[in-house]
C-alpha positions in Angstrom: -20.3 -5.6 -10.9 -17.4 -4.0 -12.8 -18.9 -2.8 -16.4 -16.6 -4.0 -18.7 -17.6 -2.5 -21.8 -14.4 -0.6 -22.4 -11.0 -1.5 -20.6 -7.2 -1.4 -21.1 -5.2 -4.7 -21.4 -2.5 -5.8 -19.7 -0.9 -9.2 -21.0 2.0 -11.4 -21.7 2.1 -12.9 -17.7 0.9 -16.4 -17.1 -0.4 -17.5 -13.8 1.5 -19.9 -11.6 -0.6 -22.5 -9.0 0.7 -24.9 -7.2 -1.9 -28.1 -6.4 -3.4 -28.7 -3.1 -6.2 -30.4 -1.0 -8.3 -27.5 -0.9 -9.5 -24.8 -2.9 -11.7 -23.3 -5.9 -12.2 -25.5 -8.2 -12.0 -24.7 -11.7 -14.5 -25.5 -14.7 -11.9 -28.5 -15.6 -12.0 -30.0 -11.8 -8.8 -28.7 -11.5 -7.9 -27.5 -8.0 -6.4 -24.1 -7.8 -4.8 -22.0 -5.1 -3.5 -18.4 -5.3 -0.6 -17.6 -3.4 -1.3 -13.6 -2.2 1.5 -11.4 -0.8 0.3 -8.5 1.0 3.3 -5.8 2.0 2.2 -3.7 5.1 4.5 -1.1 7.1 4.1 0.1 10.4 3.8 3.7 10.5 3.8 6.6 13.0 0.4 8.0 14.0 0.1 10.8 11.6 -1.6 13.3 14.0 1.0 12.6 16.4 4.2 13.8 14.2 6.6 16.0 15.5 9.5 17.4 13.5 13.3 18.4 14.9 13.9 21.9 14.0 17.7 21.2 14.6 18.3 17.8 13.1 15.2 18.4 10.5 13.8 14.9 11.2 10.7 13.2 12.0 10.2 13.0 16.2 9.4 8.7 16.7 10.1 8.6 20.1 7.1 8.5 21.9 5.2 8.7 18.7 2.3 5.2 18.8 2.3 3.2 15.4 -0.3 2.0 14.0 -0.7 -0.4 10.8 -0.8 1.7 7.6 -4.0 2.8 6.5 -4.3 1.7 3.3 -2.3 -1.3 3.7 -5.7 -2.7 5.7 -7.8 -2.2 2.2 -5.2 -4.3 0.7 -5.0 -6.8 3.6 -9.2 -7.2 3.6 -9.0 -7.4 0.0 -6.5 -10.4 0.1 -8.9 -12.1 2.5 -11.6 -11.5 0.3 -10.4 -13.4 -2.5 -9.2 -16.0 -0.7 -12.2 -16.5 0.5 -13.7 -16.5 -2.8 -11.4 -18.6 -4.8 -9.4 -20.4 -1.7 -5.7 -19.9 -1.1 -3.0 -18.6 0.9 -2.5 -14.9 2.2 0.9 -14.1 3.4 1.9 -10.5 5.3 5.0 -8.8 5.0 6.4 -6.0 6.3 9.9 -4.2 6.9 11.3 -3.0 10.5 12.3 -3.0 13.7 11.0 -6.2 15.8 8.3 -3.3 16.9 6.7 -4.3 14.1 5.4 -7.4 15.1 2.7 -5.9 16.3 1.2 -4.9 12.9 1.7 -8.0 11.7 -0.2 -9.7 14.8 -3.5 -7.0 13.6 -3.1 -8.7 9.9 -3.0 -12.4 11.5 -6.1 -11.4 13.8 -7.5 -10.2 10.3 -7.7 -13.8 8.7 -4.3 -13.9 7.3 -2.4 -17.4 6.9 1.1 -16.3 7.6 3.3 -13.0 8.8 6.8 -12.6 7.6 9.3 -9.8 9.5 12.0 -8.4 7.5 14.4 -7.3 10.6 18.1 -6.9 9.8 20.6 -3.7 10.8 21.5 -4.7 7.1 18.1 -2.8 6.4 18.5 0.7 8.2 18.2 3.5 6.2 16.6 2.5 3.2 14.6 4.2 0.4 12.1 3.3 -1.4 14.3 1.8 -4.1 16.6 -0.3 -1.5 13.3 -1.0 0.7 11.6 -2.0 -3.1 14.4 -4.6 -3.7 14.1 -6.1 -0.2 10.3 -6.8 -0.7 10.8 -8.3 -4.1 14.0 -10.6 -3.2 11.5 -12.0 -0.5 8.3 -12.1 -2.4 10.5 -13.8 -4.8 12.2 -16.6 -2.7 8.6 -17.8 -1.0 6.4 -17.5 -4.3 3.2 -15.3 -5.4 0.6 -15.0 -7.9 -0.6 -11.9 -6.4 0.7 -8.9 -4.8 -1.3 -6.7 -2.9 -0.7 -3.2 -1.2 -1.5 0.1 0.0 -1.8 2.8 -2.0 0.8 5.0 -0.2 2.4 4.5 3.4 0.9 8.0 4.8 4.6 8.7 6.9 6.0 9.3 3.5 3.3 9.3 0.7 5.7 8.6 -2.3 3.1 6.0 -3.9 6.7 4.4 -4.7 7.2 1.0 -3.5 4.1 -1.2 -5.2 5.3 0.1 -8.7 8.9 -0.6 -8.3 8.5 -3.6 -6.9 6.1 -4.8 -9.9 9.4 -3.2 -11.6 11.8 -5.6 -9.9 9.6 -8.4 -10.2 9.1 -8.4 -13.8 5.3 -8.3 -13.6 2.0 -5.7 -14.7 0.8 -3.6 -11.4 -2.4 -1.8 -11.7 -2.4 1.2 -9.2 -4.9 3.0 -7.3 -7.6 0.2 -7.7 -11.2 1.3 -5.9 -13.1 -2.1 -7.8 -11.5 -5.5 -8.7 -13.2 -8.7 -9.8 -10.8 -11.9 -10.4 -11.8 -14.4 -13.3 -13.0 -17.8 -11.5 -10.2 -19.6 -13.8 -7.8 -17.6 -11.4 -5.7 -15.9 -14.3 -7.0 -12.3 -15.0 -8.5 -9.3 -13.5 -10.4 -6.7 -13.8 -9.6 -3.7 -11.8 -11.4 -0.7 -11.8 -8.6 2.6 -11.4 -9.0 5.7 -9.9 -7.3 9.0 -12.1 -7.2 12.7 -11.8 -9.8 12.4 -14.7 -12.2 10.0 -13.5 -11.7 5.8 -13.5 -10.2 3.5 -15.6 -10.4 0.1 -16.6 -8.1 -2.5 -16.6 -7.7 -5.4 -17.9 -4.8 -7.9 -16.6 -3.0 -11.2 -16.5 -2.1 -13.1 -13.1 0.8 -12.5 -12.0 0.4 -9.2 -11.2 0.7 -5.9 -8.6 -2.3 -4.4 -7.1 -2.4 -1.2 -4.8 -5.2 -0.5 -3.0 -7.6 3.0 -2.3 -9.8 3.2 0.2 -12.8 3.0 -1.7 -12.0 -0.8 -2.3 -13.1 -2.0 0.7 -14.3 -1.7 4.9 -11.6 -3.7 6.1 -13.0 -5.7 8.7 -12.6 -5.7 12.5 -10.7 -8.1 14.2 -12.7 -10.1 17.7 -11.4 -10.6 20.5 -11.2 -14.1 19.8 -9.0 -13.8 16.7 -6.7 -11.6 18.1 -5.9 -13.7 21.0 -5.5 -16.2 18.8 -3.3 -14.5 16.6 -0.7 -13.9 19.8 -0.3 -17.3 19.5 0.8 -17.9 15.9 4.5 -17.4 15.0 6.0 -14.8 12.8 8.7 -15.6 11.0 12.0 -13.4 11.0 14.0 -12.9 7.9 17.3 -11.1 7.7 19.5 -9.8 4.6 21.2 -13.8 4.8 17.4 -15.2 4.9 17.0 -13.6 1.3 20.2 -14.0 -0.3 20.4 -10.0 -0.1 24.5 -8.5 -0.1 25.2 -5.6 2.0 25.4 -3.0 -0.9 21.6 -3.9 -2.2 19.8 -3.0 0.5 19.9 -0.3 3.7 21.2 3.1 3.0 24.2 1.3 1.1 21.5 0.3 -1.3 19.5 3.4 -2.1 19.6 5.6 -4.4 18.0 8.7 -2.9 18.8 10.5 0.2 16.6 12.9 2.4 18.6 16.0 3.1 16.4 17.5 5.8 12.2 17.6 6.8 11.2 21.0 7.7 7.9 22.3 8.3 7.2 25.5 5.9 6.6 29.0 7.3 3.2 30.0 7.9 2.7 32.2 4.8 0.3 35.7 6.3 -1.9 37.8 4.7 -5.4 39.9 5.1 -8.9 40.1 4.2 -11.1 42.7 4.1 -14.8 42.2 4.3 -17.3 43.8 2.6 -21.2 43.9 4.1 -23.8 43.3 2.2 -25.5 46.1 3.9 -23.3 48.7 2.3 -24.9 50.8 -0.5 -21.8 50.4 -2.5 -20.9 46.5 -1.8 -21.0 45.2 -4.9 -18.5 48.5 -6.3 -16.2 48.0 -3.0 -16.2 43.9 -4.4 -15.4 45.3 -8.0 -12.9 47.5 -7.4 -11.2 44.8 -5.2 -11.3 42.2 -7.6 -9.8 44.3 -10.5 -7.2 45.5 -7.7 -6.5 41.9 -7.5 -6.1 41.0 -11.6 -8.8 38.6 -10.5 -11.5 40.1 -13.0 -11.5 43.0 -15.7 
């Protein structure tokens, strides 16, 4: 349990539900269902990375993806409370048709539906233009709740959850570690990591979450669901699909542009070691760390 004794608020959102068969049911009988968006991006394998010393860019080819990190706390963590308070969880992600097969682990994970954003339209985008392109299509098939990594560990801007909460007019609450949702369905409380410590938040639904690792152990899919996943269909969206023109999204659409990756010089130095066996150790260590500025 989160201890709410002191917390931030976040308000002026209201919570939107749409009625169906099944679902948590509130202390009025009324039958709610959260809609959750969770964004996840296909990544290169970290340890495998290679950079270009001629064109400065990151080496892909022959490079194996894997689903982002910390986009599986925020998937699990979707699942969670559906589970809890019933609903629908919806993946989405942004790239090459490659990138179905992240959104296959989410379905084998227990998620409801899997949206591909695949367009040339889409190439070269920042995190602005690749922001906008998330939030047009949150925005076209509905949300209470969006969910998502931390950071995408290929770029590690911490970028794209805010702006999107940005775009879409809602509250985000970023690095989250605890959350508890209200059983009426229309506030939070989140529990936020800091350079300082935690904090603690509370806010209205509809809102942005981004997830650490310390919010969950995602879980691990069977064989069983992921076979059965292979079977489900995801759905393809392009630029048209979302009502997106050319100049909002891609590299036409982005307002930052990488000029070169490089990977820094090895800086050298040298150490000298002092044994404690010497007679006059602890002078030699003085006299160094004066030498140094270090002490007086």
């Amino acid at each position: 349990m989160i201890d709410r004794r002191h917390f931030f608020k976040v308000e002026n959102c209201t919570l939107m539900l749409y009625p169906s068969r099944t679902g948590h049911h509130s202390s009025n009988g009324s039958v709610m269902r959260l809609r959750i968006v969770v964004c996840v991006k296909q990544v290169p394998d970290v340890a495998e990375i290679r950079i270009d010393e001629i064109k400065h860019t990151l080496i892909r080819s022959g490079v194996p993806s894997i689903l982002n990190p910390f986009d599986e706390f925020a998937v699990e963590e979707a699942l969670k409370i559906r589970e809890k308070l019933g609903g629908e969880v919806a993946v989405i992600s942004m790239g090459p048709l490659q990138a179905k097969e992240t959104l296959f682990k989410c379905l084998a994970m227990g998620a409801d539906r899997a949206i591909l954003l695949s367009d040339p339209k889409f190439a070269g985008a920042d995190t602005w233009a690749t922001s906008k392109t998330l939030a047009m299509t949150i925005q076209k098939i509905g949300f209470d709740l969006v969910i998502c990594g931390m950071k995408a560990v290929d770029g590690e801007t911490c970028q794209v959850g805010p702006e999107m909460a940005e775009l879409l007019g809602i509250p985000h609450v970023s690095y989250v570690k605890r959350l508890e949702i209200n059983e009426d369905g229309k506030s939070l409380i989140a529990e936020r990591m800091t350079e300082q410590g935690h904090q603690l938040v509370s806010c209205s639904i509809p809102c942005l979450l981004t997830a650490t690792k310390a919010l969950n152990v995602p879980r691990i899919p069977t064989i069983i669901s992921q076979l059965a996943a292979k079977k489900k269909t995801i759905e393809i969206f392009t630029a048209e699909n979302i009502g997106a023109q050319k100049e909002q999204v891609g590299l036409p659409g982005s307002r930052t542009h990488v000029l070169k990756v490089f990977t820094p010089n090895l800086r050298t130095g040298e150490g000298k070691i002092v044994r404690a066996d010497d007679k006059d150790a602890v002078v030699q260590l003085l006299a160094l760390l004066k030498k140094e500025r270090i002490t007086q």
